[in-house]
PyMOL Python script that loads the backbone (N, CA, C, O; Angstrom):
from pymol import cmd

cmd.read_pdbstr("""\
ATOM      1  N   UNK A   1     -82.291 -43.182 -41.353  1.00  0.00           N
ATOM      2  CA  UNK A   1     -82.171 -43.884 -42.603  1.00  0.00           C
ATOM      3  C   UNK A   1     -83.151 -43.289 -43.613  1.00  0.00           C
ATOM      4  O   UNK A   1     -84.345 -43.203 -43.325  1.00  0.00           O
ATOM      5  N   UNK A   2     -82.547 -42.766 -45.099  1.00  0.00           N
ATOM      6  CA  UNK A   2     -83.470 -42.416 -46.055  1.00  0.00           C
ATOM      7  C   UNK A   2     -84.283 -43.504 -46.440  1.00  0.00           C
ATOM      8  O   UNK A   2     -83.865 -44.660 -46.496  1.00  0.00           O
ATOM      9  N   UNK A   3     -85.551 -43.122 -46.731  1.00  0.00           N
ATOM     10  CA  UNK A   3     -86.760 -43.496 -47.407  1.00  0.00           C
ATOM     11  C   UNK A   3     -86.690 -43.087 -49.178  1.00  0.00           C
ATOM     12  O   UNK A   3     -86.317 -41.957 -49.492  1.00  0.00           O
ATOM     13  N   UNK A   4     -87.057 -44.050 -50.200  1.00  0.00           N
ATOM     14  CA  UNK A   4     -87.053 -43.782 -51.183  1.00  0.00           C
ATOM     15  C   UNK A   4     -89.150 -43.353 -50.978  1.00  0.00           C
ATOM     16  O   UNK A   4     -89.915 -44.244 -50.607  1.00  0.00           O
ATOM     17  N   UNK A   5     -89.659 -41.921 -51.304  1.00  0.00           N
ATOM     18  CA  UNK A   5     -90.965 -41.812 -51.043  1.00  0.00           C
ATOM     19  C   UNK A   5     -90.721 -40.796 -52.863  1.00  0.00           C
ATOM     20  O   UNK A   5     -89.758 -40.204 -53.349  1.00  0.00           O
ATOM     21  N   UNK A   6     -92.618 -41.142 -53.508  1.00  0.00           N
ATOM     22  CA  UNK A   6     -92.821 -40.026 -54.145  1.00  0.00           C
ATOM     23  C   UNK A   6     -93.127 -38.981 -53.264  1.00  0.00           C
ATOM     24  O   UNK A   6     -93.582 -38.983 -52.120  1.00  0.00           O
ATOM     25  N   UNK A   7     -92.602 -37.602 -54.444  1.00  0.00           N
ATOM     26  CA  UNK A   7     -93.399 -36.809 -54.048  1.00  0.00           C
ATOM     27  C   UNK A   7     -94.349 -35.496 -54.324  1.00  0.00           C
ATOM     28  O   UNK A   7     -94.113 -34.431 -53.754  1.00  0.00           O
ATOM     29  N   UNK A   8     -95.422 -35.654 -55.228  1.00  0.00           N
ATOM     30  CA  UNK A   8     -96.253 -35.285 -55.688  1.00  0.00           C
ATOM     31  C   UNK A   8     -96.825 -33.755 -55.130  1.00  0.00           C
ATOM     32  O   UNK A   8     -97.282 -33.738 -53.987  1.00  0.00           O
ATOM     33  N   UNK A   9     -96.809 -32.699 -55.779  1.00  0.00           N
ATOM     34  CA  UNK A   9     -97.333 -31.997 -55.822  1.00  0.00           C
ATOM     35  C   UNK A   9     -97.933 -31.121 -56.956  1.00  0.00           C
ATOM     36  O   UNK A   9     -97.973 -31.494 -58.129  1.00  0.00           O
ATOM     37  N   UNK A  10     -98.398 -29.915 -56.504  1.00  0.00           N
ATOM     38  CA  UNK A  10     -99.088 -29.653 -58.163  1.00  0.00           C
ATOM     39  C   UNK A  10     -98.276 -28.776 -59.135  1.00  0.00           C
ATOM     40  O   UNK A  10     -98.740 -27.987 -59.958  1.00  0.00           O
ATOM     41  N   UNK A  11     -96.656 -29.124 -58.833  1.00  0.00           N
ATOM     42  CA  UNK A  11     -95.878 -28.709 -60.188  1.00  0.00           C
ATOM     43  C   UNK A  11     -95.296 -29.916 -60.703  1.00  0.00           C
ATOM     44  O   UNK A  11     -94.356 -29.802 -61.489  1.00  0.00           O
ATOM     45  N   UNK A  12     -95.882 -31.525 -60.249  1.00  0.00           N
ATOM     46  CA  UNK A  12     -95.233 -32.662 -61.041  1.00  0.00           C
ATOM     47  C   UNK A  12     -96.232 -33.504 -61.215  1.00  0.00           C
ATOM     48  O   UNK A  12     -97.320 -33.246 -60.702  1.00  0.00           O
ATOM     49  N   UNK A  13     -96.071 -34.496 -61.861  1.00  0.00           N
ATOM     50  CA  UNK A  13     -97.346 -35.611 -62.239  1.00  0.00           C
ATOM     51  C   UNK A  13     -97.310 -36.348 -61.010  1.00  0.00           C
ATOM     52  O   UNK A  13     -98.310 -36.382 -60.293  1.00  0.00           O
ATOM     53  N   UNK A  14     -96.106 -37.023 -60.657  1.00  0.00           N
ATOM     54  CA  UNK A  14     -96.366 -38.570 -59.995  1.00  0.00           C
ATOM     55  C   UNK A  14     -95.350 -38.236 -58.806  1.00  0.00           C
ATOM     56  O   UNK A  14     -95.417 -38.834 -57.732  1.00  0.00           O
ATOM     57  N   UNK A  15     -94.514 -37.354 -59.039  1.00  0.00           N
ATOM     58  CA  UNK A  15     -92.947 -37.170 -57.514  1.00  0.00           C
ATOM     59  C   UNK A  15     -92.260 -38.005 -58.000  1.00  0.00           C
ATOM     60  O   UNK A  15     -91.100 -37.931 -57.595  1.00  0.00           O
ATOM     61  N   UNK A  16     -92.476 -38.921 -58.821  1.00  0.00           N
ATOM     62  CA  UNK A  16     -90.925 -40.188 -58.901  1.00  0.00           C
ATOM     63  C   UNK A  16     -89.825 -39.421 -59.477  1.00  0.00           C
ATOM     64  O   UNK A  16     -88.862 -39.887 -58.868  1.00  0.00           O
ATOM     65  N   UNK A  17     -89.453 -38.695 -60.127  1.00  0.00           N
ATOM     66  CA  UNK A  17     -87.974 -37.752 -60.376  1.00  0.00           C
ATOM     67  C   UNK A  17     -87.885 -37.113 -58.527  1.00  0.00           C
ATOM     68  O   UNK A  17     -86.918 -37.371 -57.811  1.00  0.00           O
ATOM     69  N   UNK A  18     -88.855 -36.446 -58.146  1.00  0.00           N
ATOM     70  CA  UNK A  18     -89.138 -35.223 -57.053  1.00  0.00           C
ATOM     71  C   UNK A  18     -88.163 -36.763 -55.644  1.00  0.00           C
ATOM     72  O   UNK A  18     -87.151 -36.582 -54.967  1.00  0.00           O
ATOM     73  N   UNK A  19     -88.726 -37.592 -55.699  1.00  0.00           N
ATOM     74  CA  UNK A  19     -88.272 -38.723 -54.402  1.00  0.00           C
ATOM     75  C   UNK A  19     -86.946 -39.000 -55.535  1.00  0.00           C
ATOM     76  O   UNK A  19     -86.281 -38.047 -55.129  1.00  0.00           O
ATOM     77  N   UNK A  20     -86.132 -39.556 -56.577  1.00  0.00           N
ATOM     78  CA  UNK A  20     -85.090 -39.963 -57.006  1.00  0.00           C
ATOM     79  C   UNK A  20     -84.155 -38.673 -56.472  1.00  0.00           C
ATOM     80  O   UNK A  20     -83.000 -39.086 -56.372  1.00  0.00           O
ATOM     81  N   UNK A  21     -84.246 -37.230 -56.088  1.00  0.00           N
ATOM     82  CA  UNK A  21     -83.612 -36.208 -56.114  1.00  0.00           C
ATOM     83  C   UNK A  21     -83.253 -36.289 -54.847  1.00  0.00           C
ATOM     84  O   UNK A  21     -82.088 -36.327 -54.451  1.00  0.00           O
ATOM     85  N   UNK A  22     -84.427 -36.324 -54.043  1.00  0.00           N
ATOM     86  CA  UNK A  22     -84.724 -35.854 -52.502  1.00  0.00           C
ATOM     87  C   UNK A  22     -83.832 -37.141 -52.082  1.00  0.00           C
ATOM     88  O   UNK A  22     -82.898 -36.895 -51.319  1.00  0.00           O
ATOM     89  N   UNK A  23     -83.969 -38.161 -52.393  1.00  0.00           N
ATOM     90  CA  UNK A  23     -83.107 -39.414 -51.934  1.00  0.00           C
ATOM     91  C   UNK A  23     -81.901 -39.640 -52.516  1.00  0.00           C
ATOM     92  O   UNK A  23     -81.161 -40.282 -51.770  1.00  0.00           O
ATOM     93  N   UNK A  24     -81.646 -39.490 -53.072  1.00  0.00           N
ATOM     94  CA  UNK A  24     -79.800 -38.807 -53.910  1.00  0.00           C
ATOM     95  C   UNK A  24     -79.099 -37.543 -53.778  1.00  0.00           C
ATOM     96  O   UNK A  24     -77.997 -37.267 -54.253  1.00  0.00           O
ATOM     97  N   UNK A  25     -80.078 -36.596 -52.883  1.00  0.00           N
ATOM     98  CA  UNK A  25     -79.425 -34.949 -52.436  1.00  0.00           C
ATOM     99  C   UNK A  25     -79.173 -34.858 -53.622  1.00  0.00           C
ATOM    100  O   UNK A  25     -77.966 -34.869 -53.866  1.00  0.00           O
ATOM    101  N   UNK A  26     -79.757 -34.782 -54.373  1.00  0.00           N
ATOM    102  CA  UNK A  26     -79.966 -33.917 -55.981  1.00  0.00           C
ATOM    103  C   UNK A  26     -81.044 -32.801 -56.576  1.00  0.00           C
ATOM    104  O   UNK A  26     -81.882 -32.356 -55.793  1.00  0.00           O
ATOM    105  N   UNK A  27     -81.036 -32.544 -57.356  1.00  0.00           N
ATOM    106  CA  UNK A  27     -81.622 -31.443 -58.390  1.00  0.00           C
ATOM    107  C   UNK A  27     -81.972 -32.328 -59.023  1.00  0.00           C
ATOM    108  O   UNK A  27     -81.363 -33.184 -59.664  1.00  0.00           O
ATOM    109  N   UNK A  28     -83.765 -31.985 -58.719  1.00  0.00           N
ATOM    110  CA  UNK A  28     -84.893 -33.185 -59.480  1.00  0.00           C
ATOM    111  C   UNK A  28     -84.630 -32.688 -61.129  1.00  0.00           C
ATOM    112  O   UNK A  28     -84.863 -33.494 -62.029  1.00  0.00           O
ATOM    113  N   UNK A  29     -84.033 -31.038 -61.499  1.00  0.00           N
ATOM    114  CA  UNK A  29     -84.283 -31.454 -62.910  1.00  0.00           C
ATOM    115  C   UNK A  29     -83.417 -32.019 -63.631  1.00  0.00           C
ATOM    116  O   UNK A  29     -83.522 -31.971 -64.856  1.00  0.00           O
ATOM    117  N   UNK A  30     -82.226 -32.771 -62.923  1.00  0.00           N
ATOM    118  CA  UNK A  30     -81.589 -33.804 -63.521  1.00  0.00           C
ATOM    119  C   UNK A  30     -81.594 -35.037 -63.668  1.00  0.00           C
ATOM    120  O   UNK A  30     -80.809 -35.835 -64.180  1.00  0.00           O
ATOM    121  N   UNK A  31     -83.002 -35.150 -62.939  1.00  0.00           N
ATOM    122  CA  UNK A  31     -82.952 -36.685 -63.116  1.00  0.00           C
ATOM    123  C   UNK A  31     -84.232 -36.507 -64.484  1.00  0.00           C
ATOM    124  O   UNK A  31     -84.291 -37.210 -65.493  1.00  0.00           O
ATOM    125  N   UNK A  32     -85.210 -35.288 -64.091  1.00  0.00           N
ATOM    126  CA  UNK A  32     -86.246 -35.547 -65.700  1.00  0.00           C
ATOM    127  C   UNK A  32     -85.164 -35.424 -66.822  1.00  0.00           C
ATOM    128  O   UNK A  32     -85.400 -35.997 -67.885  1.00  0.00           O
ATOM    129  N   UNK A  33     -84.227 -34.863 -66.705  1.00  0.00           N
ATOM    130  CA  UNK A  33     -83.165 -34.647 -68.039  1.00  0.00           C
ATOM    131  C   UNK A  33     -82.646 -36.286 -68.115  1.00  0.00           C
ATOM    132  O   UNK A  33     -82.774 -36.855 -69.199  1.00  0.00           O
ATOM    133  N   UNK A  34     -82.366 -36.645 -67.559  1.00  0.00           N
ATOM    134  CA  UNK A  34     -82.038 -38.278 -67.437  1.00  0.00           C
ATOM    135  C   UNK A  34     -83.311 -38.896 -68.047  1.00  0.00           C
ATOM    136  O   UNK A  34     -83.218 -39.275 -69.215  1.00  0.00           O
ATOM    137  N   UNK A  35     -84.188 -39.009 -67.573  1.00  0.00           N
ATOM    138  CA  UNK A  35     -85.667 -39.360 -67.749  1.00  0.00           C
ATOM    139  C   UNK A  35     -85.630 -38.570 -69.877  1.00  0.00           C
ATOM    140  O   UNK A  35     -85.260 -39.224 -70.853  1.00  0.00           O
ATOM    141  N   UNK A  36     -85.873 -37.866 -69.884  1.00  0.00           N
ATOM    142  CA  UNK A  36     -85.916 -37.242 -71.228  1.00  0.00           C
ATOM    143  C   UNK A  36     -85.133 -37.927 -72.066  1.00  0.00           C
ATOM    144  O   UNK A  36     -85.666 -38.362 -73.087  1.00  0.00           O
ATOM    145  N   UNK A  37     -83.605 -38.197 -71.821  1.00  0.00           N
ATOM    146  CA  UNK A  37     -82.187 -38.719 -72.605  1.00  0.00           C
ATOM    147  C   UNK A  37     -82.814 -39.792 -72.660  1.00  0.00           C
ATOM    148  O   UNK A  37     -82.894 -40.149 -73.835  1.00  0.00           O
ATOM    149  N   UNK A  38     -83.537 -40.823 -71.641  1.00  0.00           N
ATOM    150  CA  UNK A  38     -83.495 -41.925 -71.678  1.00  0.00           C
ATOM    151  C   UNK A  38     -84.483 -42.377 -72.654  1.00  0.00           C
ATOM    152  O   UNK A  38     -84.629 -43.559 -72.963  1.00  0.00           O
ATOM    153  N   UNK A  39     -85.087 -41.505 -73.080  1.00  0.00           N
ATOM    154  CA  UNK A  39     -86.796 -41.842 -73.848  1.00  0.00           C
ATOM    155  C   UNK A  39     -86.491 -41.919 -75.327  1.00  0.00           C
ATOM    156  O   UNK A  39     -87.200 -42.546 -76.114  1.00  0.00           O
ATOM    157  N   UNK A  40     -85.092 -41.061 -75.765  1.00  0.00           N
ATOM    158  CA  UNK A  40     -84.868 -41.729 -76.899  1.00  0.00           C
ATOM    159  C   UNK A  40     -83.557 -42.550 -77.392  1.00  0.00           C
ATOM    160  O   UNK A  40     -82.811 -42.408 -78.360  1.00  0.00           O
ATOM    161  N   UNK A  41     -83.609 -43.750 -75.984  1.00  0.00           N
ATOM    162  CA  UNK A  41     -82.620 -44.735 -76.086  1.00  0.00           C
ATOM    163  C   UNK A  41     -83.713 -46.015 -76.358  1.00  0.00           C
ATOM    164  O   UNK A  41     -84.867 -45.617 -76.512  1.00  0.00           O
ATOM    165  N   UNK A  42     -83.575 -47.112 -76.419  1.00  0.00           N
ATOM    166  CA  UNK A  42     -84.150 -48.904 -76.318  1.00  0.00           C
ATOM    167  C   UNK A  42     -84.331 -48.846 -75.245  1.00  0.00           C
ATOM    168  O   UNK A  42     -85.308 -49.540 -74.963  1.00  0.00           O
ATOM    169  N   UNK A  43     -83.783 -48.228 -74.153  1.00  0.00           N
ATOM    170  CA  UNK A  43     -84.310 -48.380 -72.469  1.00  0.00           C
ATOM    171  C   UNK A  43     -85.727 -48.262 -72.228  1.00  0.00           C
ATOM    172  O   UNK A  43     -86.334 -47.221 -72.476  1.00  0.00           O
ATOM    173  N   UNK A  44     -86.322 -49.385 -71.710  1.00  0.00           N
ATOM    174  CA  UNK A  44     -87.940 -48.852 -71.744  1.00  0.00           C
ATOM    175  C   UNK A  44     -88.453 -47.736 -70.352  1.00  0.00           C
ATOM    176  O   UNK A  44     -88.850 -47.759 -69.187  1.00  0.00           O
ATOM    177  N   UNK A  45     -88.237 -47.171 -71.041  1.00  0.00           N
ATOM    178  CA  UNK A  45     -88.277 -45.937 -69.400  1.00  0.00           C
ATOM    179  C   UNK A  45     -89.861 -45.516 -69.041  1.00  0.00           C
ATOM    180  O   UNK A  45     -90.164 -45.035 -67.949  1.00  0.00           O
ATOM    181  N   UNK A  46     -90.589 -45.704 -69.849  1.00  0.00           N
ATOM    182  CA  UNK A  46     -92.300 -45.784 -69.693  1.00  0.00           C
ATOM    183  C   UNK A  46     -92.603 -46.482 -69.060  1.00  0.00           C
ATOM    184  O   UNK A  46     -93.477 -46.265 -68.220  1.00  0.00           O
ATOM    185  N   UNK A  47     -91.873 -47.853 -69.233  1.00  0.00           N
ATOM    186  CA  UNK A  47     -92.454 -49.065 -68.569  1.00  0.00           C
ATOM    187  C   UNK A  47     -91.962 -49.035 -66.750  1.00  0.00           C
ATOM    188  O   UNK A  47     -92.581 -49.486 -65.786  1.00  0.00           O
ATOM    189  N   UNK A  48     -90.462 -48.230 -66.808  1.00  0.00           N
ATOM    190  CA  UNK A  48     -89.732 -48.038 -65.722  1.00  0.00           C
ATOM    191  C   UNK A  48     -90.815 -46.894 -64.407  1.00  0.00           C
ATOM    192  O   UNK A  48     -91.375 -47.023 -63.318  1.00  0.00           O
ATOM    193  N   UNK A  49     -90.592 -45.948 -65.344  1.00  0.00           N
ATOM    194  CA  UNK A  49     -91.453 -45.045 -65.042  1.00  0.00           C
ATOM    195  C   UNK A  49     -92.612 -45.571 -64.264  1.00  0.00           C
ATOM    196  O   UNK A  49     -92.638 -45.696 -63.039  1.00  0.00           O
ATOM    197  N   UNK A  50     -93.485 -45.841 -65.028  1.00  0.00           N
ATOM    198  CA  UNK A  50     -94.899 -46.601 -64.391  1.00  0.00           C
ATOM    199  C   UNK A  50     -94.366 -47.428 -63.395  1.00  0.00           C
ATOM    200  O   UNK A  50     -93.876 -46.894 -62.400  1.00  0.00           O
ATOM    201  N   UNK A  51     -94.383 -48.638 -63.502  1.00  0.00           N
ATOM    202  CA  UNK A  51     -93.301 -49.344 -62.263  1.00  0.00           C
ATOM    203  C   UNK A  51     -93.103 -48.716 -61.191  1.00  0.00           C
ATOM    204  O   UNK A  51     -93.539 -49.164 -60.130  1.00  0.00           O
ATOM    205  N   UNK A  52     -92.290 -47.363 -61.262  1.00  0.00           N
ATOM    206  CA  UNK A  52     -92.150 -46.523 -59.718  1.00  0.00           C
ATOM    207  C   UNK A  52     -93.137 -45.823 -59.544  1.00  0.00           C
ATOM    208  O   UNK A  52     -93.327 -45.310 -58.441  1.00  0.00           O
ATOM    209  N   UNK A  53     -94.028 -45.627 -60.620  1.00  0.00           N
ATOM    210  CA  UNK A  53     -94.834 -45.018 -60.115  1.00  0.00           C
ATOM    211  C   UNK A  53     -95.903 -46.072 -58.955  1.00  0.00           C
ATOM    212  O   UNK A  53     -96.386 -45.759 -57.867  1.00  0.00           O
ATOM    213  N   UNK A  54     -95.976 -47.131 -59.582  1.00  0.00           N
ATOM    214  CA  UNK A  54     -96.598 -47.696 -58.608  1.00  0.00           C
ATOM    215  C   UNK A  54     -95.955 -48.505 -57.311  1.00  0.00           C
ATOM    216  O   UNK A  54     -96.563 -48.769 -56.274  1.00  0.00           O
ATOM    217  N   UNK A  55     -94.648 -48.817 -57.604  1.00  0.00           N
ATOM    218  CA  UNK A  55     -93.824 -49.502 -56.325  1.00  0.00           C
ATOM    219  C   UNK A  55     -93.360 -48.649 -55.229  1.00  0.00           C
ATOM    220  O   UNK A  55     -93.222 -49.006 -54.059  1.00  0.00           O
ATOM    221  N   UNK A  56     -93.123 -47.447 -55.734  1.00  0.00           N
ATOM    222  CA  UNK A  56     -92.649 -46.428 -54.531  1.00  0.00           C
ATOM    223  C   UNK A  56     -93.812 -45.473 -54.328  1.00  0.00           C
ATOM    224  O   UNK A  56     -94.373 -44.704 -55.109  1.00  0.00           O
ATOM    225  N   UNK A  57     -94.064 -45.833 -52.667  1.00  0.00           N
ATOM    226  CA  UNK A  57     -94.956 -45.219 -51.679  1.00  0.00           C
ATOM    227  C   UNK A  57     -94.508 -43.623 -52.101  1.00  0.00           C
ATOM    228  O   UNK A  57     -93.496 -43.106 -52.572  1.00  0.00           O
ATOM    229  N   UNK A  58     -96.394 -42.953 -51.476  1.00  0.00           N
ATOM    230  CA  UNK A  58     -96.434 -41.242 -51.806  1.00  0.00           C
ATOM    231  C   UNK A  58     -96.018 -40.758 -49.823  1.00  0.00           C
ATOM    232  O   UNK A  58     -96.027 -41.262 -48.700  1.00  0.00           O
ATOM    233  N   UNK A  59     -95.712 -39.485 -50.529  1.00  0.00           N
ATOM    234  CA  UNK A  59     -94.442 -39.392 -49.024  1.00  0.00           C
ATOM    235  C   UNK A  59     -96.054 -38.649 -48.546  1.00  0.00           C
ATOM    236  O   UNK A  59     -96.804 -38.018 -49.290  1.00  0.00           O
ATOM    237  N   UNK A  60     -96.204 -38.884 -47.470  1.00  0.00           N
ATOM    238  CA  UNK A  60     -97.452 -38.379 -46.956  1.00  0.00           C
ATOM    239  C   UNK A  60     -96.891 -37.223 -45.782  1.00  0.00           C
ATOM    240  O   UNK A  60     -95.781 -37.367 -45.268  1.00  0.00           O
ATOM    241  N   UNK A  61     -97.878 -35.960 -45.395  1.00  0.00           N
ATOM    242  CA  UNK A  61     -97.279 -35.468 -44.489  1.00  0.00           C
ATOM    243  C   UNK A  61     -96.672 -35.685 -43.191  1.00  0.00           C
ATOM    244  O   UNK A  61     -95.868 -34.800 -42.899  1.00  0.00           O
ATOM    245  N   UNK A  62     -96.821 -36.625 -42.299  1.00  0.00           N
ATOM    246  CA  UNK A  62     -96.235 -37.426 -41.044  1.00  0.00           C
ATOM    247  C   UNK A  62     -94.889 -37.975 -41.470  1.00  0.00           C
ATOM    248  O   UNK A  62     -93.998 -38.109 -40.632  1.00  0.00           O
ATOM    249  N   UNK A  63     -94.644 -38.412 -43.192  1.00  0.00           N
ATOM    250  CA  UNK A  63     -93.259 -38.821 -43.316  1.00  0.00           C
ATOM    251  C   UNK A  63     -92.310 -37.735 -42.948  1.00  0.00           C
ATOM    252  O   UNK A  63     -92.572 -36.701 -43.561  1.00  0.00           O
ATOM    253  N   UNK A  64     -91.469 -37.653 -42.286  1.00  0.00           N
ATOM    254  CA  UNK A  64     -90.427 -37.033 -42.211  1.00  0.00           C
ATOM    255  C   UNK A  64     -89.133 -37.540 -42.547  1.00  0.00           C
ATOM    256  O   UNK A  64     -88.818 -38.684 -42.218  1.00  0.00           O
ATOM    257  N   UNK A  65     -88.056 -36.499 -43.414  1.00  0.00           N
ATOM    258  CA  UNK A  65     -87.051 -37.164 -43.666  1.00  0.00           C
ATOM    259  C   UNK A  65     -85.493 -36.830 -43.079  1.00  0.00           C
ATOM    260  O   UNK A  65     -84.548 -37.555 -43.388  1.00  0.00           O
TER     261      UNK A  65
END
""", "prot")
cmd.dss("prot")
cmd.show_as("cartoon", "prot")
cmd.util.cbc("prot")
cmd.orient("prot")
């Protein structure tokens, strides 16, 4: 069973696009392009953003997926 995990390294800030990709079998740079589109809609995606950043666990090395 997939795990929704960040996953942070030193080509991203936080992993929350990097875990939305890895857990959707996607291409993380479509979800920052999503993330980008969304920043100049009323959607509060800062607030969203932050939010996962803090609700979804950092994938640590022992996680395996």
């Amino acid at each position: 069973m997939k795990k929704l995990l960040r996953e942070p390294d030193e080509n991203n800030l936080s992993g929350v696009c990097q875990g939305f990709a890895t857990y959707t079998d996607t291409d993380p740079v479509l979800w920052r392009v999503i993330l980008l589109v969304l920043l100049f809609t009323s959607f509060p995606v800062v607030l969203f953003y932050l939010i996962c950043w803090i609700a979804i666990p950092k994938k640590n090395n022992k996680d395996v997926l």
